[in-house]
C-alpha positions in Angstrom: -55.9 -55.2 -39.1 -53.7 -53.1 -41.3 -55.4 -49.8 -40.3 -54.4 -51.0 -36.5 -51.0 -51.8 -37.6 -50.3 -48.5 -39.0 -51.8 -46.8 -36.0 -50.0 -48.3 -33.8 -46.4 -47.9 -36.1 -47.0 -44.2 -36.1 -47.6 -44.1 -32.2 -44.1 -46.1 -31.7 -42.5 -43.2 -33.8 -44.4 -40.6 -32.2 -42.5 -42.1 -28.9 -39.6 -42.2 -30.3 -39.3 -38.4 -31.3 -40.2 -37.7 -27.8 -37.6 -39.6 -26.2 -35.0 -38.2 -28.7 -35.5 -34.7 -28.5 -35.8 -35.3 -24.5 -32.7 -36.3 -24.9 -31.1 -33.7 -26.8 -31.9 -31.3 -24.4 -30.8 -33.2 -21.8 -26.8 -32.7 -22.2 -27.5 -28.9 -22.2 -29.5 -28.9 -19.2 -27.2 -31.1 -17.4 -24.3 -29.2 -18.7 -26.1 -25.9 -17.3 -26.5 -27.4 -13.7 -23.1 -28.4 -14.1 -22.0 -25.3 -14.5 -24.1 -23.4 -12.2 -23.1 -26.2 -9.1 -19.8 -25.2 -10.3 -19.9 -21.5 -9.9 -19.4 -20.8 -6.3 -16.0 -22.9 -6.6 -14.8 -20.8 -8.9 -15.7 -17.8 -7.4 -14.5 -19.5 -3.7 -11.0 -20.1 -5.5 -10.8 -16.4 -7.5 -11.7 -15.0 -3.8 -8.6 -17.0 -2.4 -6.6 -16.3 -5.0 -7.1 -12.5 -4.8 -6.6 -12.2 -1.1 -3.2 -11.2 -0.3 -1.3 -13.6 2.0 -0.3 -11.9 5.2 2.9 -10.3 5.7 4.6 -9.1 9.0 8.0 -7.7 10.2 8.8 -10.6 11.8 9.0 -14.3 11.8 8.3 -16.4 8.6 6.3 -13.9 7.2 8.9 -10.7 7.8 10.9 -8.6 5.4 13.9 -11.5 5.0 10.3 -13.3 3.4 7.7 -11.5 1.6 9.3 -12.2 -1.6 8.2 -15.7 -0.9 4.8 -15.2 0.0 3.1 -14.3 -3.3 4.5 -14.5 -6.5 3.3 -10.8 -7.0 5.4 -9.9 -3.8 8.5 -11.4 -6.1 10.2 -7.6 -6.1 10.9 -7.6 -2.2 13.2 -10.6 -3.1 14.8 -9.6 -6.4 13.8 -5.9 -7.0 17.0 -3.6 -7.9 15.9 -0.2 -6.8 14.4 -1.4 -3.5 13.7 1.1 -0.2 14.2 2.0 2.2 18.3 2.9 2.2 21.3 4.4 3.9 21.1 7.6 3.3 25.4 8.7 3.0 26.6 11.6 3.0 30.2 11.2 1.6 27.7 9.3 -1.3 25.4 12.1 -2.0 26.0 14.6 -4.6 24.7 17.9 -5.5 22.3 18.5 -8.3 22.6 22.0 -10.3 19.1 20.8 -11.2 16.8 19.6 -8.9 14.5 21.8 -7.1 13.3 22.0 -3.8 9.9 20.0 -3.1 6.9 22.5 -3.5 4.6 21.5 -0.5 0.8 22.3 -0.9 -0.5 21.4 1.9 -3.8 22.8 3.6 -6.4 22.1 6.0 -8.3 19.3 5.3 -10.6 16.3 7.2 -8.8 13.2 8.1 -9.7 10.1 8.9 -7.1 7.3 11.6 -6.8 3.6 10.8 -5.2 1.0 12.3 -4.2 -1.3 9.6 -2.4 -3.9 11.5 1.2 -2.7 10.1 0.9 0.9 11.1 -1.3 4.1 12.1 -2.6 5.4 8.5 -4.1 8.6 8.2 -6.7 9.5 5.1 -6.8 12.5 3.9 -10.1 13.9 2.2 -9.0 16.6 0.5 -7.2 16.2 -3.0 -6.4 19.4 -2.4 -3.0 18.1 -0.9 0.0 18.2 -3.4 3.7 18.4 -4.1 5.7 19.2 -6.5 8.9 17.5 -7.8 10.5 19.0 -10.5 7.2 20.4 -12.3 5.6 17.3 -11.7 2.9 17.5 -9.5 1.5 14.4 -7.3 -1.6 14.4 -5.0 -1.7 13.1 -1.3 -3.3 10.3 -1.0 -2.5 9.3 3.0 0.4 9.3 5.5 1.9 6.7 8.3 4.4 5.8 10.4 7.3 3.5 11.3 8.9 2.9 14.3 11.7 2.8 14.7 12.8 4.8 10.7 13.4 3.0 7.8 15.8 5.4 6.5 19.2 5.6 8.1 21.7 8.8 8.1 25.2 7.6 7.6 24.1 4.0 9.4 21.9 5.2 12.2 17.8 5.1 12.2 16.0 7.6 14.3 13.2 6.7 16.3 10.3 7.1 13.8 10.0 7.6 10.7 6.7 9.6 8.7 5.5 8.9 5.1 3.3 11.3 3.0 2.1 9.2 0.0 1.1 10.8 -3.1 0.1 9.6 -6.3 0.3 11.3 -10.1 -2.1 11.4 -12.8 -0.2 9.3 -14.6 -0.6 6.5 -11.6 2.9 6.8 -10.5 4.1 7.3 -6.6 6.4 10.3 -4.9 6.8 9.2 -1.4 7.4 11.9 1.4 9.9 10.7 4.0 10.7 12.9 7.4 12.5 11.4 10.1 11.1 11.9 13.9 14.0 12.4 16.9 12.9 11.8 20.5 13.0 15.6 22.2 9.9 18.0 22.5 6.3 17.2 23.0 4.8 18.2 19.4 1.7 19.4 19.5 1.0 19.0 15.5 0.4 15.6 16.6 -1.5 15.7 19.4 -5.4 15.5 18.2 -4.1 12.7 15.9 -1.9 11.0 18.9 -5.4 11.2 21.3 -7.3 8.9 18.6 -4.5 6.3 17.8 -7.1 3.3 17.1 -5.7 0.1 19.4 -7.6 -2.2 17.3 -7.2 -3.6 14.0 -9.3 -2.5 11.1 -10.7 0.2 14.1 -10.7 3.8 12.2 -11.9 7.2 13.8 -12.7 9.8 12.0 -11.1 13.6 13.6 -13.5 16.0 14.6 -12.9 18.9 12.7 -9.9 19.8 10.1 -6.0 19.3 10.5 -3.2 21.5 8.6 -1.0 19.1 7.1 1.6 21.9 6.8 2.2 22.2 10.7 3.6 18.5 10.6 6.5 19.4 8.2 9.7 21.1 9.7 10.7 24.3 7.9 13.5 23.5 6.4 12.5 21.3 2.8 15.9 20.8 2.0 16.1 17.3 0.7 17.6 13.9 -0.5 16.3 12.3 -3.3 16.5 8.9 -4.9 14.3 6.0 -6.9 13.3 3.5 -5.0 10.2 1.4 -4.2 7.1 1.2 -1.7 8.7 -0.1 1.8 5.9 -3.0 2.2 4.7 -5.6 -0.2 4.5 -5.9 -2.9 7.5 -3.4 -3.1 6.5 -1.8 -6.5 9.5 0.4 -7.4 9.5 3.4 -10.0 9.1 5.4 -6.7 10.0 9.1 -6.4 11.3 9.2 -2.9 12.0 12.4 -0.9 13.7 12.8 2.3 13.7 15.9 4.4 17.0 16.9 5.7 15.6 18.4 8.8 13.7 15.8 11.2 11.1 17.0 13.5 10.4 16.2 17.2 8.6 13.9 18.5 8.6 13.5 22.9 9.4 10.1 24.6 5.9 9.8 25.6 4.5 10.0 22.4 7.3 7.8 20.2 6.3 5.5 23.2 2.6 5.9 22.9 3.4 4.6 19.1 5.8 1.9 19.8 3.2 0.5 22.6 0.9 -0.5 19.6 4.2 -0.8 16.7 6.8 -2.3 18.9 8.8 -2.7 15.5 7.1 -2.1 11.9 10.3 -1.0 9.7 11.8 -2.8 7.1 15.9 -3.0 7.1 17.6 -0.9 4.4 18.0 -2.5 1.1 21.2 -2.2 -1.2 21.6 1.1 -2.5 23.7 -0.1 -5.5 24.2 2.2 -8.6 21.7 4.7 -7.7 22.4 7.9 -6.8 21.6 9.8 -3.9 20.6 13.7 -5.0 20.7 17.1 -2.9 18.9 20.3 -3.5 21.0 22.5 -5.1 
């Protein structure tokens, strides 16, 4: 009876390691499929978090609003050096130091997207650069506004182009030249015959294009600091703009404007910053 007693005590506390250590690694499992359940969420709310709200030129979501939209937009609202700007004459001055912009463009493959804000051409090369002052930046694409975002002495022309380059040390030199309605130019033309109609749509251009051919001669300039003209409006810009505009005809500013009706930001408060010429 005694033998049968102690049997039967050391099965009970056999049991009752089992159920304990079942236990323990029950909170650890549970927390695991917690935690895994839990995953996608968090990726599903990083994702939403990430994606950048939509912005447009008009409407709720225009220029009078993107400083609303995303608190990392907050520089459209409240920047101090925003672009783009009036570009005055009787408030420019002449710099004993500045040098003309150093253009270094060649031929090079492109590729045309329609972003849904404007026509954006890619260039392949990195073999594209300027140089501002010693400082040399590399082009990473260019695009187009309509009608310019720049004004001279309070008037916009009918487009405006933007060369975008970037520096090794990560910072921007924008490349502004305005466009005037006149004569059909045929720099443009392989690039005008592929304008993508469609969102997102981007077609590649047989062959190579010379960037140089769609600059005018004369790289007399303006110069200021400013920002990017779209959200998020990051300033610490180097912004160039030619003196000389090129020519663009009526059929192909309205070739543009049938796809960009509007896509220009207003000019922004030029403030305290000086506007520089060559010298």
């Amino acid at each position: 009876m005694k033998k049968n007693w102690r049997v039967c005590l050391s099965s009970m506390f056999a049991i009752f390691l089992v159920v304990s250590a079942t236990g323990c690694n029950a909170q650890p499992a549970t927390s695991k499929s917690t935690i895994t359940s839990s995953s996608p969420t968090g990726s599903a709310a990083h994702a939403v978090v990430q994606k950048n709200p939509h912005w447009s030129y008009e409407g709720e979501e225009g220029p009078e609003h993107w400083g609303e939209l995303e608190k990392d937009f907050a520089a459209c609202g409240n920047g101090h050096e925003q672009s783009p700007v009036n570009i005055e004459h009787t408030r420019m001055e002449a710099s004993q130091t500045q040098q003309p912009i150093q253009v270094h463009y060649t031929n090079t493959k492109v590729s045309i997207l329609n972003n849904g804000h404007t026509i954006q051409i890619n260039a392949a090369s990195p073999g594209n650069t300027i140089v501002l002052d010693g400082t040399k930046f590399t082009l990473k694409q260019f695009h187009f506004h309509h009608p310019s975002e720049h004004q001279i002495d309070g008037k916009n022309a009918d487009m405006e182009l933007h060369f975008v380059h970037q520096g090794d040390n990560g910072s921007t030199a924008v490349l502004g030249v305005l466009i005037q309605g006149g004569k059909e130019n045929k720099a443009f033309s392989r690039i005008w015959s592929k304008l993508p109609k469609d969102v997102s749509q981007e077609e590649a251009l047989e062959g190579e294009l010379n960037l140089a051919t769609l600059l005018p001669k004369d790289l007399h300039s303006i110069r200021y600091n400013g920002s990017l003209t779209t959200p998020p409006c990051t300033e610490h810009v180097n912004w160039t703009v030619l003196e000389q505009p090129i020519e663009m005809s009526a059929d192909q500013i309205s070739q543009f404007a049938t796809l960009f009706p509007d896509n220009h930001r207003p000019v922004q408060q030029l403030g305290a910053r000086e506007l520089t010429a060559d010298k």
